[in-house]
VOBA-1610 file (N, C-alpha, C; in pm, whole numbers, padded with zeros to 5 digits, always signed):
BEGIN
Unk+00083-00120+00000Unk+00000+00000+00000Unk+00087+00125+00000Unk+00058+00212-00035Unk+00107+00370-00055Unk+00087+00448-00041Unk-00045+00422+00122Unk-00107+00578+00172Unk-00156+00680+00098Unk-00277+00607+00041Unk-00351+00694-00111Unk-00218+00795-00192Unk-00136+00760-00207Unk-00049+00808-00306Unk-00067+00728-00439Unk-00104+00855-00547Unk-00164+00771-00664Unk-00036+00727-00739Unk-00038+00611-00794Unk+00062+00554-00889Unk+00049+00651-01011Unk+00180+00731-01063Unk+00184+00758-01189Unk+00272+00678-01274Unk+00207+00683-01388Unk+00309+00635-01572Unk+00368+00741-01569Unk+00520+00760-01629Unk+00602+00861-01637Unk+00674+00831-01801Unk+00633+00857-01896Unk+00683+00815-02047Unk+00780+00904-02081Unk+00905+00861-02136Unk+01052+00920-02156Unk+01036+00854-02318Unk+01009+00981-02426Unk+01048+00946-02575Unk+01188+00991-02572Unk+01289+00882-02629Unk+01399+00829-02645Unk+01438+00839-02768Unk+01547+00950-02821Unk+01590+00901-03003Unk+01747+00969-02930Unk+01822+00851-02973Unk+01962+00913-02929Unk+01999+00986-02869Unk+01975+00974-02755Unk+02019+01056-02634Unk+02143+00992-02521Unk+02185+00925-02582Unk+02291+00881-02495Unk+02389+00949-02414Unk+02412+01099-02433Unk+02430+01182-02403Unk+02370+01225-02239Unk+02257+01211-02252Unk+02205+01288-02129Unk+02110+01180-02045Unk+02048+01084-02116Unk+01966+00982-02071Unk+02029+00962-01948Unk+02102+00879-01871Unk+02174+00848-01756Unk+02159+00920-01672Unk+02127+01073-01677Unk+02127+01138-01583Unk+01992+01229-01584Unk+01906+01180-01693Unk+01768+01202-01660Unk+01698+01096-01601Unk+01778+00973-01624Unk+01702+00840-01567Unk+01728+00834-01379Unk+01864+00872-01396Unk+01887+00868-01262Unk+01809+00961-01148Unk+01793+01080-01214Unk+01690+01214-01110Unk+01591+01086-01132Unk+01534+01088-01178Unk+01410+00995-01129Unk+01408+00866-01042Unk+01471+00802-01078Unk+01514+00702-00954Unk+01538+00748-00850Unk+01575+00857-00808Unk+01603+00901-00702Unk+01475+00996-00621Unk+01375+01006-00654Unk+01244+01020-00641Unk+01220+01006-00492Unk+01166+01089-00388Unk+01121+01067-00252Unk+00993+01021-00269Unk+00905+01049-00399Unk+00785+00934-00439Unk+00827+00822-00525Unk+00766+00685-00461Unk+00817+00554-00522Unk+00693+00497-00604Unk+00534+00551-00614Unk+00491+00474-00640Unk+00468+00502-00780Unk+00540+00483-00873Unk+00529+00467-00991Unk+00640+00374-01090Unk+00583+00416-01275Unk+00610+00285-01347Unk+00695+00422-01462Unk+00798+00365-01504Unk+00891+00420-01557Unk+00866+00369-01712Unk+00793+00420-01798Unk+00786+00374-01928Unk+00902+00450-02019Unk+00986+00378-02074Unk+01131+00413-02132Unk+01054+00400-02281Unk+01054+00405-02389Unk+00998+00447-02544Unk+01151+00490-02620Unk+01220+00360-02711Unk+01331+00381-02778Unk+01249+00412-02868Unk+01270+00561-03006Unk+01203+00592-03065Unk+01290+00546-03243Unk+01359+00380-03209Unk+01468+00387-03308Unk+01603+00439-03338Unk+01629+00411-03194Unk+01773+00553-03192Unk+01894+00452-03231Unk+01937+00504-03294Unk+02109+00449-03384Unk+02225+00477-03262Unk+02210+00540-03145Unk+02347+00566-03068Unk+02353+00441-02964Unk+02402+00452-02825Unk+02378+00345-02734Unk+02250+00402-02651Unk+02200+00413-02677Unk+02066+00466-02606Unk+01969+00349-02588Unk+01962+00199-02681Unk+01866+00112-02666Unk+01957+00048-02531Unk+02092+00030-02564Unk+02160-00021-02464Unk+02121+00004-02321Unk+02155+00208-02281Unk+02123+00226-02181Unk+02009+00207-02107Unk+01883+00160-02201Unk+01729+00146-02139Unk+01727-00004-02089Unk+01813-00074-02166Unk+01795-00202-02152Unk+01846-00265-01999Unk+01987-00188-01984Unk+02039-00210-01864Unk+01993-00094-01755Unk+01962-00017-01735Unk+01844+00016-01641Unk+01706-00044-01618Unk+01644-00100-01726Unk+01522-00179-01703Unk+01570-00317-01636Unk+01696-00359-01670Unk+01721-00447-01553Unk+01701-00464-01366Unk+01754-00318-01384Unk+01770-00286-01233Unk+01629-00240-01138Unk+01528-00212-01194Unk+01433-00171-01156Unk+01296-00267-01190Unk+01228-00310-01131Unk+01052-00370-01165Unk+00998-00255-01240Unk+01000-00157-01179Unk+00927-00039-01229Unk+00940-00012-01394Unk+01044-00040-01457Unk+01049+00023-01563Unk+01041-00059-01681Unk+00978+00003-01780Unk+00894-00090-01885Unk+00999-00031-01990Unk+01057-00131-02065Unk+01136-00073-02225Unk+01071-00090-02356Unk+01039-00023-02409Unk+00978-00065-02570Unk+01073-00029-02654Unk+01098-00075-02739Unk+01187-00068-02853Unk+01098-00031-02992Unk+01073+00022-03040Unk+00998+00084-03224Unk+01088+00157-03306Unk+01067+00126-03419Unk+01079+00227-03499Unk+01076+00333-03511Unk+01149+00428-03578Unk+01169+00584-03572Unk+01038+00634-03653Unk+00940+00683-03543Unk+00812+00719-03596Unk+00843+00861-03546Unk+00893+00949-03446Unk+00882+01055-03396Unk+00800+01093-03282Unk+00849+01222-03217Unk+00805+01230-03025Unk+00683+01161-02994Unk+00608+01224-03117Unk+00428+01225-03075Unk+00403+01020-03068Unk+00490+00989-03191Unk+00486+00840-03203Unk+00521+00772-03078Unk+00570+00785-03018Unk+00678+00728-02903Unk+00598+00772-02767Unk+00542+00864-02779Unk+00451+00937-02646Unk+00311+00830-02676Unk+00295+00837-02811Unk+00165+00723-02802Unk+00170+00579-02738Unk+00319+00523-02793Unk+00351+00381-02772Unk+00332+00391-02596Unk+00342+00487-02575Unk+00388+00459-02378Unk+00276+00475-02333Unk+00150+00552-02411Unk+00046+00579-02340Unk-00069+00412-02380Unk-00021+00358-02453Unk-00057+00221-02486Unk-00047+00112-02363Unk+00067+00197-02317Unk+00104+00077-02196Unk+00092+00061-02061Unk+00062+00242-02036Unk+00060+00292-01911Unk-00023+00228-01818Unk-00025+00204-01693Unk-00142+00159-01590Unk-00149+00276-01440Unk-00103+00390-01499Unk-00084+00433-01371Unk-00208+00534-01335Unk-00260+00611-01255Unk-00353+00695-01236Unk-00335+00814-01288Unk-00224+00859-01236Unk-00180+00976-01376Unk-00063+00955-01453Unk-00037+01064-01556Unk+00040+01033-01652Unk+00158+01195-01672Unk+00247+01163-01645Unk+00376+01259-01683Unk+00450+01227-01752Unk+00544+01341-01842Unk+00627+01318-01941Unk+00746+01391-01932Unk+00842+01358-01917Unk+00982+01388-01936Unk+01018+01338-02059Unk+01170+01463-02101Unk+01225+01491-02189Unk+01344+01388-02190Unk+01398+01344-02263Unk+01541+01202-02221Unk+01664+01324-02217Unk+01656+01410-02254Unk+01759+01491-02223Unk+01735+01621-02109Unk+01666+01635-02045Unk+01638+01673-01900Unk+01633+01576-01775Unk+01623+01685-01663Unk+01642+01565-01519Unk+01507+01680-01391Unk+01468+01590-01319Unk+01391+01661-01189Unk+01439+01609-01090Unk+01388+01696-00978Unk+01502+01726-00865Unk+01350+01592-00782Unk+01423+01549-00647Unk+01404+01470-00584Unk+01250+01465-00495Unk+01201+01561-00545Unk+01047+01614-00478Unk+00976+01611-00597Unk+00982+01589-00729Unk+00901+01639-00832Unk+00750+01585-00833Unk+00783+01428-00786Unk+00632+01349-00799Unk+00578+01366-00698Unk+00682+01394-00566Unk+00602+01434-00460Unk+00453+01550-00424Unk+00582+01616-00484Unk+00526+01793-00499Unk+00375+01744-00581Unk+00342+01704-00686Unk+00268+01640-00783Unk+00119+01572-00670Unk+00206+01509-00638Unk+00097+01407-00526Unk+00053+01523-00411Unk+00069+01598-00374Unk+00048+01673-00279Unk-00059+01786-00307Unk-00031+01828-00464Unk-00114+01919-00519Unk-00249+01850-00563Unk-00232+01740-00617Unk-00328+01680-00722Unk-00461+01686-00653Unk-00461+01585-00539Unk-00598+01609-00478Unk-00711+01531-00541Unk-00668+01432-00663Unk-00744+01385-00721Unk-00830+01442-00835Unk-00733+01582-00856Unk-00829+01666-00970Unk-00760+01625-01145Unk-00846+01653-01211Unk-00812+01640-01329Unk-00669+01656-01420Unk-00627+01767-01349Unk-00488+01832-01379Unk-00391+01878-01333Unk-00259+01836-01263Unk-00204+01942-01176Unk-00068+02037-01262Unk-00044+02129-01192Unk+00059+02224-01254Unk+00184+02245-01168Unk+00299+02199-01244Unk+00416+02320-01172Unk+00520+02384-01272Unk+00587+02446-01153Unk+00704+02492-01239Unk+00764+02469-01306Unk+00898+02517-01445Unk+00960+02436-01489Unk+01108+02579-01445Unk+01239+02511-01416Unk+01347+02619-01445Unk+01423+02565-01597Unk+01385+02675-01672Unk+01479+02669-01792Unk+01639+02722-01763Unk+01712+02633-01790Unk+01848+02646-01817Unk+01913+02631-01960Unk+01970+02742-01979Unk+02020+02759-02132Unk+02141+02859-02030Unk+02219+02966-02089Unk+02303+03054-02092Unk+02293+03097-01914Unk+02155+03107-01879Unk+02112+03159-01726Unk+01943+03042-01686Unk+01949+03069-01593Unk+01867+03008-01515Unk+01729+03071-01503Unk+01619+03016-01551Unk+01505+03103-01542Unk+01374+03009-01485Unk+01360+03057-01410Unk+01234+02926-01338Unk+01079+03051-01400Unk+01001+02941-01434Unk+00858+02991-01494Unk+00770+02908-01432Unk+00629+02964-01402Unk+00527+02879-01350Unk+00421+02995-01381Unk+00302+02936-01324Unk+00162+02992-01367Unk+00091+03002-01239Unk+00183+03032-01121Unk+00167+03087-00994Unk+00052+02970-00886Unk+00055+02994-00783Unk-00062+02856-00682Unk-00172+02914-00748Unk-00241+02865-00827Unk-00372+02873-00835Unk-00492+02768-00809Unk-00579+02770-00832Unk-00693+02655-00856Unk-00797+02699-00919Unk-00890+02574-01010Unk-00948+02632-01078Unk-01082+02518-01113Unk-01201+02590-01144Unk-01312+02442-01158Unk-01362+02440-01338Unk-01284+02492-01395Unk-01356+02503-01530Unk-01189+02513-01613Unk-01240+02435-01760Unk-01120+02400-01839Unk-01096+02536-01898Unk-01244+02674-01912Unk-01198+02760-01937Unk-01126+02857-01916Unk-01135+02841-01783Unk-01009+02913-01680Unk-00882+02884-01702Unk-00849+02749-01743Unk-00723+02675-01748Unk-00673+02713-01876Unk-00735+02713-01976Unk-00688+02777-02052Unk-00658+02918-02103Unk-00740+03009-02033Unk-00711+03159-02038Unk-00573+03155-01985Unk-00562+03088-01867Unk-00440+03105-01799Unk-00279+03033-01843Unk-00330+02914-01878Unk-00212+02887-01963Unk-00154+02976-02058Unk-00285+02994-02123Unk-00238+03067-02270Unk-00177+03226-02196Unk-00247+03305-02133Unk-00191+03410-02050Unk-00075+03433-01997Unk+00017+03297-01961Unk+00138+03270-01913Unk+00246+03236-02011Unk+00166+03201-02124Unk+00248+03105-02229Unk+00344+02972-02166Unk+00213+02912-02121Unk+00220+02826-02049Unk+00178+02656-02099Unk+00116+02698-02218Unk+00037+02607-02267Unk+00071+02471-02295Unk+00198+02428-02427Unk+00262+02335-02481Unk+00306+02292-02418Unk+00402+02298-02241Unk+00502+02266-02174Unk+00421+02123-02098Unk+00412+01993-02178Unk+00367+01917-02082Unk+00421+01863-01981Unk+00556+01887-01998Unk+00645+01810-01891Unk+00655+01883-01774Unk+00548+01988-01729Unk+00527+02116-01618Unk+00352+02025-01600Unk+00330+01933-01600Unk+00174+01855-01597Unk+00164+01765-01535Unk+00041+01704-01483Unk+00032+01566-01410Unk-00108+01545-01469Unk-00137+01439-01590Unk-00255+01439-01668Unk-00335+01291-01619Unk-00491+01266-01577Unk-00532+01176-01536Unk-00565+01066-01709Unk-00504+00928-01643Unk-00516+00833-01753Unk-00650+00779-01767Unk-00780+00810-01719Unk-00891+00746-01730Unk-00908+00844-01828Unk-00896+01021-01792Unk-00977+01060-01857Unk-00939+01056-02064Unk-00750+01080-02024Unk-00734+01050-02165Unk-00800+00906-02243Unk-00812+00771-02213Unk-00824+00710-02249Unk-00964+00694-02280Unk-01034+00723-02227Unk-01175+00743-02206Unk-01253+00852-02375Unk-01157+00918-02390Unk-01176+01007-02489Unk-01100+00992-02598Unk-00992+00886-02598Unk-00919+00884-02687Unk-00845+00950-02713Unk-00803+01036-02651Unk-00663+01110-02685Unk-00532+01099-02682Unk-00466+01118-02790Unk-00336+01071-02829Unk-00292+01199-02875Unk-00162+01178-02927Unk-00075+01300-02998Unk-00107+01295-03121Unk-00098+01439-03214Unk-00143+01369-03336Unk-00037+01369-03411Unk+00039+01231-03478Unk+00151+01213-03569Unk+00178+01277-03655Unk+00070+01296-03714Unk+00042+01389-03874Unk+00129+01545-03868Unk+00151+01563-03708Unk+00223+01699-03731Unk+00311+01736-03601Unk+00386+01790-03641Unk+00550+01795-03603Unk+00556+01928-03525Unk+00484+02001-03505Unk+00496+02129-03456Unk+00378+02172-03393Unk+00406+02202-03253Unk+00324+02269-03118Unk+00239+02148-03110Unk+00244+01987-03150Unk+00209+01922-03092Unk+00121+01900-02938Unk+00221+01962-02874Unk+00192+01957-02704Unk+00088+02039-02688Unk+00050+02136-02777Unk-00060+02224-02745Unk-00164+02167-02827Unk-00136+02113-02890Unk-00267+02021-02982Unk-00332+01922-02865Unk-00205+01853-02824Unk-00280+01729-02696Unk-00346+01788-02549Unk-00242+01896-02558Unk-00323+01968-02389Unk-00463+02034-02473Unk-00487+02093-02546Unk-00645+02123-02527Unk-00741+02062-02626Unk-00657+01896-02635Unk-00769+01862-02695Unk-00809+01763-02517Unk-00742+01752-02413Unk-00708+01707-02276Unk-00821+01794-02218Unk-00812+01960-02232Unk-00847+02053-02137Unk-01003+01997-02207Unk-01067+01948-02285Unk-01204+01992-02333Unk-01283+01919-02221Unk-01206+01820-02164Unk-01268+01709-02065Unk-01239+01723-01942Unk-01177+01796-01879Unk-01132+01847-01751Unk-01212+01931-01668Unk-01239+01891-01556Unk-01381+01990-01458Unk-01289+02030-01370Unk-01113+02034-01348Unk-01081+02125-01208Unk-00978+02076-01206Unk-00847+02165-01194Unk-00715+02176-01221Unk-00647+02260-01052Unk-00541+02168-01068Unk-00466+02315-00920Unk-00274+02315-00997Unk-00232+02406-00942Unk-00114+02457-00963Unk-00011+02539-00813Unk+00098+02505-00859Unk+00201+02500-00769Unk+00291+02642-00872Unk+00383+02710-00788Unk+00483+02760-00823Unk+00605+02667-00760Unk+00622+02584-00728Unk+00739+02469-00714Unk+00790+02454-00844Unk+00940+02457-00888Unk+00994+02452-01023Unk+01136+02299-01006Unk+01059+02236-00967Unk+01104+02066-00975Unk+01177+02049-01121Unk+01153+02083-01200Unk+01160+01985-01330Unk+01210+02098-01406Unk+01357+02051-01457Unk+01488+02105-01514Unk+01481+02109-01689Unk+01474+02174-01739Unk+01400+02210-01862Unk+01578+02247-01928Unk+01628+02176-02031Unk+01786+02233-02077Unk+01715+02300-02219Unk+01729+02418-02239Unk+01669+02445-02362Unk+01789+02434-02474Unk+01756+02345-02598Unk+01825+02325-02693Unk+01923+02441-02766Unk+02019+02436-02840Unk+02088+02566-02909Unk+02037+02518-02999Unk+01986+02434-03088Unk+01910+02443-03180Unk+01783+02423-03160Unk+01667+02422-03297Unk+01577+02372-03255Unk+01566+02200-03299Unk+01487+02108-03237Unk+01492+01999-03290Unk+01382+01938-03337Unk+01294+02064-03383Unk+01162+02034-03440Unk+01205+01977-03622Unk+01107+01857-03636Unk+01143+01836-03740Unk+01074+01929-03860Unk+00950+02011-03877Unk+00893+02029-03957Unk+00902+02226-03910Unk+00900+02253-04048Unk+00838+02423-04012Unk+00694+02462-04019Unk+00619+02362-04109Unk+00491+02435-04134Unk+00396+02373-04065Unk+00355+02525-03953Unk+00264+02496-03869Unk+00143+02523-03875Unk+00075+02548-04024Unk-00056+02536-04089Unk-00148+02436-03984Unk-00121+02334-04000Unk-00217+02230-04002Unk-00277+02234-03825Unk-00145+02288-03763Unk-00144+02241-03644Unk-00224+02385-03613Unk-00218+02489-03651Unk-00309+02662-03607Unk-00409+02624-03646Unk-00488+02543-03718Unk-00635+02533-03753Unk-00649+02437-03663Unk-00571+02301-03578Unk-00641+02244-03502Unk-00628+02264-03377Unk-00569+02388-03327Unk-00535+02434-03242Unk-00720+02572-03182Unk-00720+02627-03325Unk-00823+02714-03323Unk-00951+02631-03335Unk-00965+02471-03386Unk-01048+02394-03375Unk-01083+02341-03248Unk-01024+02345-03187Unk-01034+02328-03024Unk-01023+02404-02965Unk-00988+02579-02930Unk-00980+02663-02894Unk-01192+02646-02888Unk-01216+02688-02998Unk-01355+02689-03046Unk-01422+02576-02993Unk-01367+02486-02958Unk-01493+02314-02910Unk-01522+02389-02767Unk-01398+02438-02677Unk-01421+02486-02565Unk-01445+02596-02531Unk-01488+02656-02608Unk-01511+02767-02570Unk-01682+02813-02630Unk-01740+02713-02697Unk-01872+02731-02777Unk-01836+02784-02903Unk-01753+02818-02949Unk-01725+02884-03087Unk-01701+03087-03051Unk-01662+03081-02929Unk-01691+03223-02904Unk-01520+03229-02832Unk-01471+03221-02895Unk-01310+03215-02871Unk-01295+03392-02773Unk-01242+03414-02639Unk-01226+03524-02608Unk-01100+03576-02662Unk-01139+03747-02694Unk-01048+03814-02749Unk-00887+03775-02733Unk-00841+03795-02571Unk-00706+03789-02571Unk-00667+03699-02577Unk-00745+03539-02582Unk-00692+03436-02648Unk-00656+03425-02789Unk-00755+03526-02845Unk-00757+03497-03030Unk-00650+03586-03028Unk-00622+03716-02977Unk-00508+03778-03005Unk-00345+03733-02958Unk-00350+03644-02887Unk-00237+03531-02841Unk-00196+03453-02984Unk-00302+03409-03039Unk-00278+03321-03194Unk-00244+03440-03344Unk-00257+03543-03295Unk-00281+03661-03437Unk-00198+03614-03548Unk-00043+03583-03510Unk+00070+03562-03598Unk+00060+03474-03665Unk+00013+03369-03544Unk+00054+03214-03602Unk-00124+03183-03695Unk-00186+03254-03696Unk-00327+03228-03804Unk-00253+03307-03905Unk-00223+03426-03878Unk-00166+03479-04025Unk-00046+03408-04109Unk+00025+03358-04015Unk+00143+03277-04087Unk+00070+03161-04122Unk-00028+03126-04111Unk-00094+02978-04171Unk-00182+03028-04282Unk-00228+03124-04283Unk-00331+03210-04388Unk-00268+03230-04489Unk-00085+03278-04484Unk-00002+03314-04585Unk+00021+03168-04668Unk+00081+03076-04567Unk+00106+02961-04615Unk+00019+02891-04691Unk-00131+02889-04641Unk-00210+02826-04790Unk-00211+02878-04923Unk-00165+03008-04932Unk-00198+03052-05007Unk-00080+03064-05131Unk+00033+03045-05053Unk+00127+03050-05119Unk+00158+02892-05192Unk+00095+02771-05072Unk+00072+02622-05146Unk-00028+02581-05235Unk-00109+02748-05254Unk-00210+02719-05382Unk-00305+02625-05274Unk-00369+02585-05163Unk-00450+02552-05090Unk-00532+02647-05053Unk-00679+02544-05060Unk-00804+02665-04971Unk-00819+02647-04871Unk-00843+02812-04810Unk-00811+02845-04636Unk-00960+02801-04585Unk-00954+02697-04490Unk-01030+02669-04444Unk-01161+02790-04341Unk-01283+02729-04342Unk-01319+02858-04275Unk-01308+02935-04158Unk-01243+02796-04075Unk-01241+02808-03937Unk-01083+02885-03909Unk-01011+02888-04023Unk-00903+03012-04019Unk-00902+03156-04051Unk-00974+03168-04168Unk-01001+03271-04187Unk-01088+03345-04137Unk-01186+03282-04056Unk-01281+03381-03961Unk-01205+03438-03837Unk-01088+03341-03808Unk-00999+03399-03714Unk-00883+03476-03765Unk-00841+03482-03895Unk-00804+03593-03967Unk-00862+03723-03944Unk-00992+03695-03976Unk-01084+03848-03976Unk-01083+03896-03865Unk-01128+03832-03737Unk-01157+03869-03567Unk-01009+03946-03553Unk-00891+03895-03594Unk-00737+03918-03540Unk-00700+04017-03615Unk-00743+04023-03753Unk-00697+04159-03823Unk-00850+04215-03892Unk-00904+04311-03778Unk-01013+04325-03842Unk-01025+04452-03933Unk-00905+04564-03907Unk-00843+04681-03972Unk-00736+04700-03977Unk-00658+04642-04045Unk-00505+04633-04080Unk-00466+04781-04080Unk-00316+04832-04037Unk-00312+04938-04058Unk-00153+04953-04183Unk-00145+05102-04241Unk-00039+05072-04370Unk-00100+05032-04491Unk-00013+05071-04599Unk-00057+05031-04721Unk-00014+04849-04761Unk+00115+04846-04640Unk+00134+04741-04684Unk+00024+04606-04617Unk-00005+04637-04507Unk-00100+04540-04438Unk-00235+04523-04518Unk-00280+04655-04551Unk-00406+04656-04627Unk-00439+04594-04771Unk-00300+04570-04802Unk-00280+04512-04957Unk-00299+04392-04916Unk-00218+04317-04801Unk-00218+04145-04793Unk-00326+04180-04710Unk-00390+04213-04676Unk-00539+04190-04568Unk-00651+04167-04724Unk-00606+04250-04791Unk-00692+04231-04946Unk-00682+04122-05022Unk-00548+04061-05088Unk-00530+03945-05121Unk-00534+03819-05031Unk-00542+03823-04891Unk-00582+03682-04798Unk-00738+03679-04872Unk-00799+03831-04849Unk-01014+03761-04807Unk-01020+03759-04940Unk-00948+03822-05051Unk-00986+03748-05188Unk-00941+03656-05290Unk-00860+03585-05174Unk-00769+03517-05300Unk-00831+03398-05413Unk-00962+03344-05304Unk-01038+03259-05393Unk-01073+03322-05509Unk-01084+03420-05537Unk-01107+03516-05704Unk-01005+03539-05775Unk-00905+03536-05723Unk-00796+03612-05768Unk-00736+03509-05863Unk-00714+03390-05804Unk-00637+03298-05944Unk-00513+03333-05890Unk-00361+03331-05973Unk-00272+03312-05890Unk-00191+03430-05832Unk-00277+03498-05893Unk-00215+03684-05825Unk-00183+03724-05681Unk-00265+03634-05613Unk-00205+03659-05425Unk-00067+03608-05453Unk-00051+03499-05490Unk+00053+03438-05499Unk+00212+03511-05544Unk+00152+03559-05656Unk+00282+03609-05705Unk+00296+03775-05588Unk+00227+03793-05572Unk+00191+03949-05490Unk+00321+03907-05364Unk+00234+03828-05267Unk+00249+03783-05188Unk+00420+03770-05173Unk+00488+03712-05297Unk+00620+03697-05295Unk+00701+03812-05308Unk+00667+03889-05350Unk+00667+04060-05387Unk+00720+04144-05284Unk+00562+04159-05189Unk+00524+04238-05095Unk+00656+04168-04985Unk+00697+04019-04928Unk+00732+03955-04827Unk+00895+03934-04844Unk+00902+03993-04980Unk+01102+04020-05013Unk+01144+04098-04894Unk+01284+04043-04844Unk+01318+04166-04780Unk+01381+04165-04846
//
């Protein structure tokens, strides 16, 4: 027994990290909370990285190894959520580590609610700890004003997510796309959530990359299903400073269809209009003109478009 301490799944997507794995595996083993299951997810990695999972899954009951093919994060986050049995569900990075309270801290907040929150300290050049302050909250719409308010949103490895409710609804990552992922799965998560709490505790060691290691640039697909769920939860009545949080990234997806000769769906371009509803400049007013007419235009946005966006 474990003195109602809920068992969490903890899924580590794995692609050559041999580098840092060892000492993200180890912060966790070293955990002042024990009751959980260590799901390791090799995502096909070519370095010694299957090695290192293999001989740590030795040493521990707790920890589950899968070995797959190089499908990518979202792929590898699915395989673990296939396997999980725990009450909630957290995700670490194979090249980050948390300090010795993280699941604790976790168990202390949760309370049995849908969602819990903490800190993360980013380390790159300087040290910067971020959180979304002690709050609590009984509605997913709150949770999301506030995420999004903090720019808080994508960071799942700052989460403690309940596995009935994902499974229950089917939610997975979606493969099909490579970029802001994490904010695709947290609010397609938040649509089912009745009450969230949050910590400013910053447990969990965030190394931010010198590059990026996103595989894809075009984040089209992912701003329309991002604003597709913005809209499920919210009734279709998206509040302002949320829609103005997305302004860029709808316009950079508005540009991009147009320039792939694709039609802009409607559920973008109405959030086109709300976000730029009076462009200001000759130059804004020209592409505010060729976005709402390009279906007439034939390939003239197009060539415009390349024109106007020279530097």
């Amino acid at each position: 027994m474990y003195n109602n301490e809920f068992k969490c799944s903890i899924i580590i997507p794995i692609y050559n990290a041999e580098l840092t794995l060892k000492r993200c595996l180890d912060s966790i083993l070293a955990q002042t909370y024990s009751n959980f299951e260590l799901i390791l997810v090799d995502d096909g990695s070519t370095d010694h990285s299957p090695a290192i999972i293999d001989e740590y899954a030795t040493r521990d009951p707790r920890m589950i190894a899968i070995h797959k093919q190089n499908g990518g994060v979202s792929s590898a986050r699915n395989a673990g959520l296939e396997v999980a049995s725990g009450y909630y569900i957290a995700f670490v990075d194979a090249d980050d580590e948390v300090r010795p309270n993280w699941l604790k801290t976790f168990n202390n907040i949760v309370g049995n609610r849908d969602l819990a929150i903490q800190g993360i300290e980013f380390v790159s050049y300087e040290k910067i700890n971020k959180s979304i302050g002690i709050c609590y909250g009984d509605s997913n719409r709150s949770l999301i004003s506030k995420l999004i308010e903090e720019h808080y949103l994508g960071y799942l490895v700052g989460k403690f997510f309940r596995l009935d409710i994902i499974n229950a609804h089917h939610i997975r990552f979606d493969e099909a796309i490579r970029f802001r992922e994490d904010d695709v799965f947290m609010l397609d998560y938040a649509r089912y959530l009745n009450n969230w709490a949050s910590t400013d505790n910053s447990n969990y060691i965030y190394y931010v990359p010198s590059e990026d290691k996103k595989y894809g640039t075009d984040a089209t697909d992912c701003t329309e299903k991002i604003l597709d769920s913005l809209n499920k939860i919210f009734s279709g009545n998206i509040p302002r400073p949320i829609l103005d949080n997305q302004a860029w990234s709808v316009k950079g997806a508005v540009v991009n269809r147009i320039l792939a000769n694709q039609p802009i769906s409607p559920i973008l371009m109405d959030a086109y209009q709300q976000t730029f509803p009076s462009p200001h400049g000759m130059r804004q007013k020209i592409l505010s003109f060729l976005i709402l007419y390009n279906a007439t235009l034939g390939p003239i946005p197009r060539i415009l478009f390349r024109l106007i966006n020279r530097k």
